[in-house]
C-alpha positions as CSV (number, residue, x, y, z in Angstrom):
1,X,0.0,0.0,0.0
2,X,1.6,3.5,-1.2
3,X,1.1,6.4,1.2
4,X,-0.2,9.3,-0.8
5,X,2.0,12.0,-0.2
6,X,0.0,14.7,-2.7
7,X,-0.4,18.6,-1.8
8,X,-3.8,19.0,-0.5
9,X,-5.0,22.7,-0.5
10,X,-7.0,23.0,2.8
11,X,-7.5,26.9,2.5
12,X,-7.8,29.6,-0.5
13,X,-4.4,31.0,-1.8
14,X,-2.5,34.2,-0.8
15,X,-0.8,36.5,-3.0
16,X,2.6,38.1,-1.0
17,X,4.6,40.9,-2.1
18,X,7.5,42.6,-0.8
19,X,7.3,44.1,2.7
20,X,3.8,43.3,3.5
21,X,4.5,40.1,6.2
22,X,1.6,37.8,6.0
23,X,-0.3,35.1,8.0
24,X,-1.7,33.0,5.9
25,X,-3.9,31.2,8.4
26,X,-4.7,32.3,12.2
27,X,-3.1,30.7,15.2
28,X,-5.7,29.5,16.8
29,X,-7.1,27.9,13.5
30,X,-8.5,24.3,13.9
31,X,-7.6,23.8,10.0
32,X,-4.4,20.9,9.8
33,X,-2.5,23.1,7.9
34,X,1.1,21.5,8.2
35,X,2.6,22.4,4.8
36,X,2.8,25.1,2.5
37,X,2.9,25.2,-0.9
38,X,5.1,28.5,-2.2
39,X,5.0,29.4,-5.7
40,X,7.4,31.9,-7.1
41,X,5.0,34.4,-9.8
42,X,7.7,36.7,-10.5
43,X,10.3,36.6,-13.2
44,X,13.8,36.5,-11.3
45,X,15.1,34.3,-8.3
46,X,13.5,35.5,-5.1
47,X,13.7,34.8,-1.2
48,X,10.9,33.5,0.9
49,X,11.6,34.1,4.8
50,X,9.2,32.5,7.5
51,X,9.1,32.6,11.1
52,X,6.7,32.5,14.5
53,X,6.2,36.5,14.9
54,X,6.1,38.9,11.4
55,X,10.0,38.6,9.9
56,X,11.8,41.1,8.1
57,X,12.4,41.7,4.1
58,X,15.1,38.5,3.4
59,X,17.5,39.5,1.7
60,X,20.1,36.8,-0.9
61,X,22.8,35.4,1.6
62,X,26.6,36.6,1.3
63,X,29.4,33.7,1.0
64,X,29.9,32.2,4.7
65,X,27.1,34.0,6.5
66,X,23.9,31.9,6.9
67,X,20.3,33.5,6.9
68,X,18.0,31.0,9.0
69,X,14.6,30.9,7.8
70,X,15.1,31.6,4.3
71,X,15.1,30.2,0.8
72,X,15.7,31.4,-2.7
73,X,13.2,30.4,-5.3
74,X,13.7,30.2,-8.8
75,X,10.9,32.5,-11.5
76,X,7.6,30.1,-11.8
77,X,9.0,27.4,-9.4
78,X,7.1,25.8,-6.6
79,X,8.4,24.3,-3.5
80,X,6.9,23.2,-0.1
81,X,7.9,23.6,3.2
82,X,6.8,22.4,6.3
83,X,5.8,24.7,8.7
84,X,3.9,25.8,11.5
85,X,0.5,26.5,10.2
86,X,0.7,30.3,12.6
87,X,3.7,31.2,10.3
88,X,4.0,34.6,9.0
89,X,5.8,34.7,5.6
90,X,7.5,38.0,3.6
91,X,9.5,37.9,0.6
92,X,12.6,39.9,-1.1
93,X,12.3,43.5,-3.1
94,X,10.0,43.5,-5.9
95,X,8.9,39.8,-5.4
96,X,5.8,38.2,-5.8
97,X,4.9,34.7,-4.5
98,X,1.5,32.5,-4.4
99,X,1.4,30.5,-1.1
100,X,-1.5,27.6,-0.4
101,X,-1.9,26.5,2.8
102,X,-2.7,22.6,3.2
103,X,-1.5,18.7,3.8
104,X,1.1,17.2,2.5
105,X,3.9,18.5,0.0
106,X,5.7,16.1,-2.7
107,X,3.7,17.7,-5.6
108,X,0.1,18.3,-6.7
């Protein structure tokens, strides 16, 4: 028996854009959110930051120095992370990114 790992949308999708942290999904939601499904709309490499209170505008890491919480994501890529469904999400200068709340996370 296979175990279906496909991305299950559980709530509607928000648009992000630069500077506007967002909360896609309340903390005290009974909704079994556990992933997120991030989908780069604009046309250049962008970073996605995350974290438990509203983060700061990521910015691309320098050689050597880590920046926790963050990922670059390629133009019209998708990825999905695993998160906290209270996360708060913001993205890099002059980005745009489509994130789905919902189950699961291998594709979908």
């Amino acid at each position: 028996m296979a175990i279906d790992t496909t991305f299950k949308p559980l709530t509607s999708t928000f648009a992000l854009a630069s500077g506007t942290a967002l909360q896609p999904v309340p903390k005290d939601a009974s909704s079994g959110v556990n992933s997120f499904r991030i989908k780069n709309t604009g046309a250049a490499r962008a970073y996605i930051n995350w974290g438990l209170a509203a983060p700061g505008v990521p910015v691309a890491p320098a050689v050597g120095v880590p920046v926790p919480n963050s990922v670059g994501v390629e133009p019209a890529a998708t990825i999905y992370l695993d998160l906290p469904q209270s996360v708060f999400f913001n993205c890099s200068a002059a980005a745009t990114f489509e994130i789905t709340p919902g189950s699961g996370g291998t594709g979908g």
